[in-house]
C-alpha positions in Angstrom: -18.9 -8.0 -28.9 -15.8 -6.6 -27.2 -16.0 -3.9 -24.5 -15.4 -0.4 -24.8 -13.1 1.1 -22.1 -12.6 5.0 -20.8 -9.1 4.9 -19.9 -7.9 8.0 -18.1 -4.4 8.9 -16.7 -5.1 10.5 -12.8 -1.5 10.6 -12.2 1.7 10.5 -13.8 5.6 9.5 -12.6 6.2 13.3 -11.8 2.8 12.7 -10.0 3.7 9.6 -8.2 7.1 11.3 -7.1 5.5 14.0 -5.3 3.0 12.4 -3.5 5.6 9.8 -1.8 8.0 12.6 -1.2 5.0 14.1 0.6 4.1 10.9 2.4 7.6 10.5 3.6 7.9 13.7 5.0 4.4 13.9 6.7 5.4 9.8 8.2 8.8 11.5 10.1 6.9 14.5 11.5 4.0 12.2 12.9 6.4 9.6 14.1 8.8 12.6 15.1 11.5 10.8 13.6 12.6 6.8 12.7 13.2 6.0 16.2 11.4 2.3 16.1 9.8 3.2 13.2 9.3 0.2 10.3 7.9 -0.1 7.1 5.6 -3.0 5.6 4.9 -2.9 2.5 1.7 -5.5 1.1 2.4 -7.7 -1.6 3.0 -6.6 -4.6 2.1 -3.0 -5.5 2.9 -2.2 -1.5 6.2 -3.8 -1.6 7.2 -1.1 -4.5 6.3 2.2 -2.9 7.4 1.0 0.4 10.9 0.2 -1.3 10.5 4.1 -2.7 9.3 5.7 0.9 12.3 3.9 2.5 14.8 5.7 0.1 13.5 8.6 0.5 12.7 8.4 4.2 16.6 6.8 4.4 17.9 10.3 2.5 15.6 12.5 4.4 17.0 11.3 7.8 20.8 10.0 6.7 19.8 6.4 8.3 18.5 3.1 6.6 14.6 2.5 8.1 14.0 -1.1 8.0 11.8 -2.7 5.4 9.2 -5.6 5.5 7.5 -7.8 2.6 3.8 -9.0 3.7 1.9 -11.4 1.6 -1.5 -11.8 2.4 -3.0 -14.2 0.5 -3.6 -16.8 3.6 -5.7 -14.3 5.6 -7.9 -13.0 3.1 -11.8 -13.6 3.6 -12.8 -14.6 -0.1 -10.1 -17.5 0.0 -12.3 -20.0 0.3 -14.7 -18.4 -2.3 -12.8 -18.5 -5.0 -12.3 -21.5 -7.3 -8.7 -21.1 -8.3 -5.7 -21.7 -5.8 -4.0 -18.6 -4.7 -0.8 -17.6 -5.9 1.4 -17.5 -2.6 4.1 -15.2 -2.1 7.0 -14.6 0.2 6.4 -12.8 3.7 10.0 -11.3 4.9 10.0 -9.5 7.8 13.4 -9.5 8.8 13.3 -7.6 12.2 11.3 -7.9 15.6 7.7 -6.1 15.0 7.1 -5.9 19.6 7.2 -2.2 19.9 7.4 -1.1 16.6 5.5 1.7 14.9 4.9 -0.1 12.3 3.6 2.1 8.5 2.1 -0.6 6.3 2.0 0.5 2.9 -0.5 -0.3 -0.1 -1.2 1.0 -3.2 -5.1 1.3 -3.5 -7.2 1.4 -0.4 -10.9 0.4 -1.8 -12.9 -1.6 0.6 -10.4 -2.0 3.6 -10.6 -6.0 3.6 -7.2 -6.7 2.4 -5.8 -3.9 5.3 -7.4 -6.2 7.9 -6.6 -9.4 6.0 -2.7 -7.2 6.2 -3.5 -6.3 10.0 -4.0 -10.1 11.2 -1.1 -10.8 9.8 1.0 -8.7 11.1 0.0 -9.5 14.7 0.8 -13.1 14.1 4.7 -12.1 13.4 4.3 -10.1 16.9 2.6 -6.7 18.9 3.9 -3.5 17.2 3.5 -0.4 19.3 0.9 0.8 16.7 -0.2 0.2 12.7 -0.6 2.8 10.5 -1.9 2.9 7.0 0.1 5.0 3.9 -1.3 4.4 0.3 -1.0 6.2 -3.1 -4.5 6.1 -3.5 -7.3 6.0 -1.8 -10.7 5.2 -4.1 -13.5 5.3 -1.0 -15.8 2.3 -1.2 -15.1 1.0 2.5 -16.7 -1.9 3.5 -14.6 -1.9 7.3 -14.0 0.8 9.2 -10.3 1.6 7.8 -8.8 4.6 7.0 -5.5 5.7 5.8 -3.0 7.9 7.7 -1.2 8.9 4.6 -2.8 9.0 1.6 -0.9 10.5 -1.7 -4.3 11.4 -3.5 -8.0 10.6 -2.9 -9.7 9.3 -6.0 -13.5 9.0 -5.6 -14.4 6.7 -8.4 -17.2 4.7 -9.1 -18.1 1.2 -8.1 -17.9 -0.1 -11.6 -15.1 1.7 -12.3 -11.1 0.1 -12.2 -8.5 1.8 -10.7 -4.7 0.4 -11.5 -1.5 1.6 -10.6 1.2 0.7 -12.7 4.5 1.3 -11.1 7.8 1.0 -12.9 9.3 -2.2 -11.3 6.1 -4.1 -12.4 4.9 -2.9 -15.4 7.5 -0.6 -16.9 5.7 2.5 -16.4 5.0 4.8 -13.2 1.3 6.1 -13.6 -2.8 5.5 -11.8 -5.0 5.2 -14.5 -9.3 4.6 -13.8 -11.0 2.8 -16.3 -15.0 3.0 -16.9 -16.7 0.6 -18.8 -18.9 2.1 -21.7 
């Protein structure tokens, strides 16, 4: 018997636009400005919108902001419960993270384990000045005390409910969609 499925569109491209225009422009005027400001984004859906906020953030302030590429995988806590051998991807961080205020950027902030998993991380490539947290959505759910500085739209869902976020670069399509099983 197949499953029926309650697909719902929460947010469009137009959507998606306006929420990371929003975030960039709120991450300059807490950081008053780039100055040793970076941006991380977290393997994959991160890495996209982090790509997007440093145009933006680049156009806003007429000066490139440098961008990193964090995979994960290795510090996760369910590793070692899972039966099938994680898919590892590249970490590139291609500048010095000592000092830096670094904005590590996700797509959907649910529980909070894989921003600590992100976190640990990050302090093995070095001591940035501070860490924030910017993510398209934030679904509740915590299960660590983790919150988001920049969030582009709060989505309280269920726990049984999906939450996806299909971006252009990865699925051909820019849009957040939560799905209910019926």
């Amino acid at each position: 018997m197949a499953e029926n499925k309650n697909v719902k569109v929460v947010m469009d491209n137009d959507g998606i636009d306006r929420c990371l225009t929003r975030i960039a422009y709120e991450i300059l005027e807490k950081n008053k400005g780039m100055e040793n400001l970076v941006l991380v984004g977290i393997r994959t859906g991160g890495v996209y919108l982090a790509q997007r906020l440093q145009k933006k953030i680049s156009a806003i302030e007429d000066k490139d902001i440098p961008l990193g590429i964090l995979d994960i995988t290795l510090y996760r806590d369910d590793i070692s419960s899972s039966s099938k051998k994680p898919a590892l991807g590249k970490t590139k961080i291609p500048f010095d993270l000592d000092d830096k205020k670094v904005v590590l950027v996700d797509d959907v902030l649910f529980t909070g384990r894989t921003i600590r998993a992100a976190m640990d991380a990050l302090i093995d490539f070095g001591r940035p000045k501070l860490i924030q947290l910017a993510v398209l959505i934030d679904r509740g759910h915590r299960e660590l005390p983790i919150r988001a500085d920049y969030v582009g739209k709060n989505l309280p869902s269920s726990f049984w409910e999906a939450v996806s976020v299909n971006l252009m670069e990865k699925n051909g399509i820019d849009e957040v969609i939560i799905e209910e099983e019926t």
